[in-house]
C-alpha positions in Angstrom: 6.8 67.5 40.2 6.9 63.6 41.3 3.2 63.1 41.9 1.8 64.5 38.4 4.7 61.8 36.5 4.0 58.8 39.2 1.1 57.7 36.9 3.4 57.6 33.6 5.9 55.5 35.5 2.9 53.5 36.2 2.1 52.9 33.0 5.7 52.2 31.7 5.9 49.9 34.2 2.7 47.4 33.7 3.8 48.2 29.7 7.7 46.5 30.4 5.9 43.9 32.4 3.5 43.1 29.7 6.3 43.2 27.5 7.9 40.6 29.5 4.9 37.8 30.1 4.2 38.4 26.0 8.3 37.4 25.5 8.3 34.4 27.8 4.8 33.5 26.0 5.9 33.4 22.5 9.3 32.2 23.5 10.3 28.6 21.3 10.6 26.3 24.1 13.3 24.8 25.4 14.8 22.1 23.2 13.6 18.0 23.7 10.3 19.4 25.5 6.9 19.3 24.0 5.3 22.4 23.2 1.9 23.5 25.2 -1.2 24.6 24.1 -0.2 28.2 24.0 2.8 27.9 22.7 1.1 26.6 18.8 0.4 29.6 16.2 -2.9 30.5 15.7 -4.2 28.0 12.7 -3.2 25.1 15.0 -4.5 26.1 17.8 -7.7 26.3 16.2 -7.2 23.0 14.2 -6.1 21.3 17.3 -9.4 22.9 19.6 -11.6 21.6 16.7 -10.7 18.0 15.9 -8.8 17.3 19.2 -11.6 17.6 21.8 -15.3 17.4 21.2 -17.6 19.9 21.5 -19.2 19.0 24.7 -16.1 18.6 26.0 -14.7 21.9 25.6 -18.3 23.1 27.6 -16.8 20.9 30.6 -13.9 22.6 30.9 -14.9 25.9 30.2 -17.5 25.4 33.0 -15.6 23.9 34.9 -12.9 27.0 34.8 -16.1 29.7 34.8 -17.7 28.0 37.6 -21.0 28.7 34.9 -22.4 27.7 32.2 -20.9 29.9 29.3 -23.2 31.8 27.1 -21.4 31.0 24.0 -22.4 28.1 22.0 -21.2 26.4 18.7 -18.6 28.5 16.5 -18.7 31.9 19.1 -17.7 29.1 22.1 -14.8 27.9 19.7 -13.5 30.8 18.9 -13.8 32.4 22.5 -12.0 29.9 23.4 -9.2 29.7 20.8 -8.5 33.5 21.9 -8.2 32.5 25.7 -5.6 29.8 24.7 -3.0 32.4 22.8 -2.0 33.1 26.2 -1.1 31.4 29.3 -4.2 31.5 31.7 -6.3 29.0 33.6 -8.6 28.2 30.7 -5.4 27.2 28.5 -3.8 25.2 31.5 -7.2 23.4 32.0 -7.7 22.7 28.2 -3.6 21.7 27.8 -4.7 18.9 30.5 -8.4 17.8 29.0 -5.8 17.1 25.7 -2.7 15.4 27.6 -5.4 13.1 29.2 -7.5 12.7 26.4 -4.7 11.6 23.7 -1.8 9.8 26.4 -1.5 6.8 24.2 -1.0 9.1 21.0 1.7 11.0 22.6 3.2 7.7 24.2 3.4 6.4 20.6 5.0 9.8 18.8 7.6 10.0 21.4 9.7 7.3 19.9 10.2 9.6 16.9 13.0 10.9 17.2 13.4 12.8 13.9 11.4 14.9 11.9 10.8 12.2 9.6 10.0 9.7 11.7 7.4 11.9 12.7 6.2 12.3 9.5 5.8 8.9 8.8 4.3 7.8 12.0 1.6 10.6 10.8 0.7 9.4 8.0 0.2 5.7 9.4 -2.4 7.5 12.0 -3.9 9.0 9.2 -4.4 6.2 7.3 -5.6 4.0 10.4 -8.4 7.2 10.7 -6.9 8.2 14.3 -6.7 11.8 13.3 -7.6 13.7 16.7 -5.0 12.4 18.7 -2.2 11.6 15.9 -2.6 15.8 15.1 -2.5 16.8 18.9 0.5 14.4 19.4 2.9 15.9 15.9 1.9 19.7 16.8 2.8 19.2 20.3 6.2 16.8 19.8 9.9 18.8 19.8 10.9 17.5 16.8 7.9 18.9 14.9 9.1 21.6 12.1 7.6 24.4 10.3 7.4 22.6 7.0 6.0 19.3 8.9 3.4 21.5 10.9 2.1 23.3 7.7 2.4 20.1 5.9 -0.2 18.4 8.4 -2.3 21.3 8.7 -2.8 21.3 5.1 -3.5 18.1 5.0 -5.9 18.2 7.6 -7.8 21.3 6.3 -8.0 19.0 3.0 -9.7 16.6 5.0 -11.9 19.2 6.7 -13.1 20.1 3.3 -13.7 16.3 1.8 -15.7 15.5 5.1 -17.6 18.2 4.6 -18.1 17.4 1.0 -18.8 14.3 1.9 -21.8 15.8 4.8 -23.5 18.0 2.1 -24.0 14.6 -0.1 -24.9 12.2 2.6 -27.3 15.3 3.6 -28.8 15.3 -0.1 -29.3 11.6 -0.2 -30.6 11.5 3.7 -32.9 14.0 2.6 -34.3 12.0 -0.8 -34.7 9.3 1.1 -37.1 10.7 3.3 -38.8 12.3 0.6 -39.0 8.6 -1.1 -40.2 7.3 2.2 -43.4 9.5 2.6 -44.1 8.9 -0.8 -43.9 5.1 0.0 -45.5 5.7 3.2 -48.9 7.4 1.6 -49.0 4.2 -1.0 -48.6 1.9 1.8 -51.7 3.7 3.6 -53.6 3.5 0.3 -52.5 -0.1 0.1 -53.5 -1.3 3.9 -56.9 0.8 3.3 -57.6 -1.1 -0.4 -57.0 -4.5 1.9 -59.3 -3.1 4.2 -62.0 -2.5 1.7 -61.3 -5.7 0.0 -61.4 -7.5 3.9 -64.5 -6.6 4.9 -66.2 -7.0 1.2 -64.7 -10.9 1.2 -66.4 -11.0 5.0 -70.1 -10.1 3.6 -69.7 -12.2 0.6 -69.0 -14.9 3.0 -71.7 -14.0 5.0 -73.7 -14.5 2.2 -72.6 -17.3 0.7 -73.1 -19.3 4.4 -76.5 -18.0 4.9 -77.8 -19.2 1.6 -75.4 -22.7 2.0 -77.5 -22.6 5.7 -80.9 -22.2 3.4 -79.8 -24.9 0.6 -79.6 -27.3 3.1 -82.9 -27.0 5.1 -84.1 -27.1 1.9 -82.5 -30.3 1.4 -83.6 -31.9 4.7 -86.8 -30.8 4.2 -86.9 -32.7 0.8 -85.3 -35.9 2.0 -87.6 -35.9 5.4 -89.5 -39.4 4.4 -93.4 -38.5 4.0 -96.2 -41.1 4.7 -98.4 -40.2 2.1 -96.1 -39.6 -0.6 -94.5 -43.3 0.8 -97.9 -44.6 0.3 -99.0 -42.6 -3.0 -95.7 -44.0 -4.2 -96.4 -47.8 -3.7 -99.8 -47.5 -5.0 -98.9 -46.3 -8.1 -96.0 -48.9 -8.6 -98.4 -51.2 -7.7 -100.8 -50.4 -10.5 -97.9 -49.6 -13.3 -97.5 -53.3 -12.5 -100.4 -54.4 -13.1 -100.4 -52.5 -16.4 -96.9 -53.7 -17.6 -98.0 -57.4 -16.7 -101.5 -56.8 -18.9 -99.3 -54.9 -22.2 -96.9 -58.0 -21.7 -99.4 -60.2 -22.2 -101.3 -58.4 -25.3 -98.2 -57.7 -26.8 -96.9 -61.4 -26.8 -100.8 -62.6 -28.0 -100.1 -60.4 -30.5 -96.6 -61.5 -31.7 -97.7 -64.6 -31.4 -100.8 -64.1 -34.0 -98.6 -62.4 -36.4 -95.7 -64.6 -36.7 -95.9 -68.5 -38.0 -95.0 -71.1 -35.5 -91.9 -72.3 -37.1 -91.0 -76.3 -37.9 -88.6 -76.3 -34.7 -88.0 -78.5 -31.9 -89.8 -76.8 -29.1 -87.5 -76.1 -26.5 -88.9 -76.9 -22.6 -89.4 -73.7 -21.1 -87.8 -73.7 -17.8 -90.1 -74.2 -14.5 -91.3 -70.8 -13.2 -90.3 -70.2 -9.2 -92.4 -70.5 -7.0 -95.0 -67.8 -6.0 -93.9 -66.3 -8.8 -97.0 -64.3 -10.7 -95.7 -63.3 -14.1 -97.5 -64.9 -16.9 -96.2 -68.2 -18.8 -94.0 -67.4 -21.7 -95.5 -67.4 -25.4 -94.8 -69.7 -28.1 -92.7 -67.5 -29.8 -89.4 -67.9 -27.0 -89.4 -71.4 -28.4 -87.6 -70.1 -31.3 -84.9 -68.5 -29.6 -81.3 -69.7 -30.5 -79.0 -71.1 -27.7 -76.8 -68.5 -26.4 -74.6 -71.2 -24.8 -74.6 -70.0 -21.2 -73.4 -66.3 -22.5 -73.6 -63.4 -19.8 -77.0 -61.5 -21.4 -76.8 -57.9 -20.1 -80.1 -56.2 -20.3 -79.9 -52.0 -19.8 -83.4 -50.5 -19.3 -87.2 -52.0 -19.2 -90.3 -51.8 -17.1 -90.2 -53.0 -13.8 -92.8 -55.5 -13.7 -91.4 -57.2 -17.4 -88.2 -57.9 -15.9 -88.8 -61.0 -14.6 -90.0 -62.0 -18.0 -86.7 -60.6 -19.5 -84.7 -63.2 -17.4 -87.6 -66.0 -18.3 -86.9 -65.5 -22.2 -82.8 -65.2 -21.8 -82.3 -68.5 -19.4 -84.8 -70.3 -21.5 -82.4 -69.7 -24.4 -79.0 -71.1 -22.6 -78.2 -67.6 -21.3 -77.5 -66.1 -17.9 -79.3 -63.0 -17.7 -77.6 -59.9 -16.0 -80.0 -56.4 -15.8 -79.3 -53.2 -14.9 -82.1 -50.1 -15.0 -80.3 -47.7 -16.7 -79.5 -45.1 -14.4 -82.8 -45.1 -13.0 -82.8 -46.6 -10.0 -79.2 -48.3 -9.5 -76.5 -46.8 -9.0 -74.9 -45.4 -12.4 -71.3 -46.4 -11.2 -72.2 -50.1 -11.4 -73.6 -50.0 -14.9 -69.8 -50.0 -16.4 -68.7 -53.2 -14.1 -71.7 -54.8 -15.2 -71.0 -54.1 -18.5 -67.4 -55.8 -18.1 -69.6 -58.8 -17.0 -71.6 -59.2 -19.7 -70.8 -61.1 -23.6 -74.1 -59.3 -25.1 -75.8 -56.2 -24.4 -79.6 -55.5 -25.4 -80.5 -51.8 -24.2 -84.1 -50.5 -24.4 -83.2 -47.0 -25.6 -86.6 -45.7 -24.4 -85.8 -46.5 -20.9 -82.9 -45.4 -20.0 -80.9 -42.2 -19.0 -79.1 -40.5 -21.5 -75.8 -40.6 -19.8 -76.2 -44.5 -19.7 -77.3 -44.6 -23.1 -74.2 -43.2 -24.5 -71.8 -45.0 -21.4 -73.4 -48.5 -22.8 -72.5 -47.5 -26.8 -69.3 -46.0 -26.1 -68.4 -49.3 -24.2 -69.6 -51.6 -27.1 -67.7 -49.9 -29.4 -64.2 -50.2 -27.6 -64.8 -53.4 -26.3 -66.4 -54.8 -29.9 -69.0 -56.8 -28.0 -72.8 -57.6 -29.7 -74.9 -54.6 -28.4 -78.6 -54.3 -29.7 -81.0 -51.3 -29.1 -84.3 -51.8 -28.6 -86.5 -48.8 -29.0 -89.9 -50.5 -27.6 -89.5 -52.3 -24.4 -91.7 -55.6 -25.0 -91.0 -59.1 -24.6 -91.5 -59.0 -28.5 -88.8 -56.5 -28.7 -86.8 -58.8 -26.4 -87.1 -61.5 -28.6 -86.0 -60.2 -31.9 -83.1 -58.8 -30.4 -82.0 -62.1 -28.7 -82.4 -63.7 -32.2 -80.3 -60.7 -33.9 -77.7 -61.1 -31.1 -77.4 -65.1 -31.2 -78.3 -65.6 -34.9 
């Protein structure tokens, strides 16, 4: 009779025992001593094994305790966890330790509370600082936390669950339009960096270019101003003999002014005494009617070559000092407008000159107001009217 009930006392037995470890479990604790792990309801046990250790912490302890890696991971570790900790056992003990020596200074701080509304305020100062973990793990845990201060703080801390989360889904939305706005910007800067490309090596053959034919402009150009013997030659020869020509039309022409104007009843003037080796011929009878230009700067623009010397002949013989300048032909064109500051009168053969010193000698004129005469002929003849125009 004995051995067929020995199993039900067995069972009533491990049941009262049970019975027992569940009553000293759920127990309150003793007044003036902090509450463990265990010892918190359900919602903050979760809410403190959430926000009061990290994630990767709760792995080390939980391997630590296992002596393995657990096979859990995320919310299933969590809330395997959360179920080992509604009891005493070695994985609560070890994770009631990880938080003691993970918040000390928290619970250092909330122990000078020594009412319930101290507590409270000293929570909401955490709060408002941002040290939630350890601020939540310290009030749960503190003896002089009540029911309406611990659903107070959960509630409040689920609020802030729920902003923060909020918050998450938003940053999310914006992290994730701005990488959609960054490959756009990143396939316009490829298309940009291959335009400059393009555009690069485009400017590098036009440069190319432009070098090679700069290169073949200016073997051109040496080639041009390489001094030739012949041409050297060729060239004096035919100065030589447009000379001779100009000295021969200088002397028909003044026969013929001479033959066609009346010697007038004037005082011939002494010519002055031609220098010596000089070959031009002597001056007609016509320069003896020349007025006196009383030492006046005589600017002469343009004329033959070879008549020159007879241009200066006629303009000293009448009391002038004789300035000449070839009209952009030889000289230099920059010295034509100081030479024209020089000068009192100005006769310009228009048919030997440039036309930029043309229009440089009748623009000056005109500003200055200074006797200018244009001589369309180039002649001694011509010479001599205009001296009589200009002095007259």
């Amino acid at each position: 009779m004995l051995r067929p009930e020995l199993p039900q006392n067995l069972a009533r037995a491990v049941a009262r025992v049970q019975r027992r470890r569940a009553a000293v479990d759920t127990a309150e604790p003793p007044a003036g001593r902090r509450r463990r792990l265990w010892e918190l309801p359900p919602r903050a046990l979760d809410m403190v094994l959430g926000i009061g250790l990290p994630h990767e912490a709760l792995r080390r302890v939980a391997r630590r305790v296992l002596r393995a890696e657990p096979r859990a991971h995320g919310h299933e570790l969590h809330a395997g966890l959360v179920a080992e900790c509604r009891r005493r056992g070695p994985m609560a003990e070890a994770l009631q330790e990880a938080l003691e020596r993970q918040h000390a200074g928290a619970q250092r701080q909330a122990a000078d509370a020594g009412t319930a509304e101290a507590l409270a305020a000293w929570w909401q100062a955490q709060t408002a600082s941002g040290e939630l973990p350890g601020a939540l793990w310290a009030v749960l845990s503190h003896p002089r936390c009540t029911e309406t201060l611990q659903q107070r703080v959960l509630g409040e801390v689920q609020m802030l669950q729920f902003q923060a989360g909020q918050a998450a889904r938003v940053e999310l939305a914006r992290f994730e339009a701005l990488i959609d706005e960054n490959a756009v910007l990143g396939r316009a800067l490829a298309a940009a960096q291959q335009r400059c490309v393009q555009l690069g090596a485009e400017h590098e053959r036009e440069r190319a270019a432009w070098q090679a034919e700069s290169a073949a402009l200016r073997g051109r150009l040496a080639a041009l101003a390489a001094p030739r013997p012949e041409r050297s030659e060729a060239a004096a020869a035919d100065a030589q003999r447009l000379a001779r020509q100009a000295a021969r039309i200088e002397v028909l022409e003044r026969a013929l002014a001479a033959a066609q104007q009346p010697a007038p009843p004037l005082r011939p003037a002494v010519p002055a005494a031609p220098e010596a080796g000089s070959t031009a011929p002597p001056l007609p009878l016509a320069v003896t009617t020349a007025p006196t230009l009383d030492q006046r700067n005589v600017l002469c623009v343009g004329g033959r070559t070879g008549i020159v010397p007879v241009y200066r002949r006629l303009v000293e013989a009448s009391g002038g000092r004789f300035l000449h300048h070839d009209g952009g032909e030889e000289d230099k064109l920059g010295a034509l407008d100081a030479t024209l500051a020089a000068a009192d009168l100005v006769i310009c053969q228009a048919g030997c000159v440039s036309h930029n010193a043309y229009w440089r000698v009748k623009d000056h004129c005109k500003r200055t107001g200074k006797r200018c005469v244009f001589v369309e002929t180039p002649s001694a003849a011509g010479l001599q009217r205009a001296l009589a125009q200009i002095g007259g």
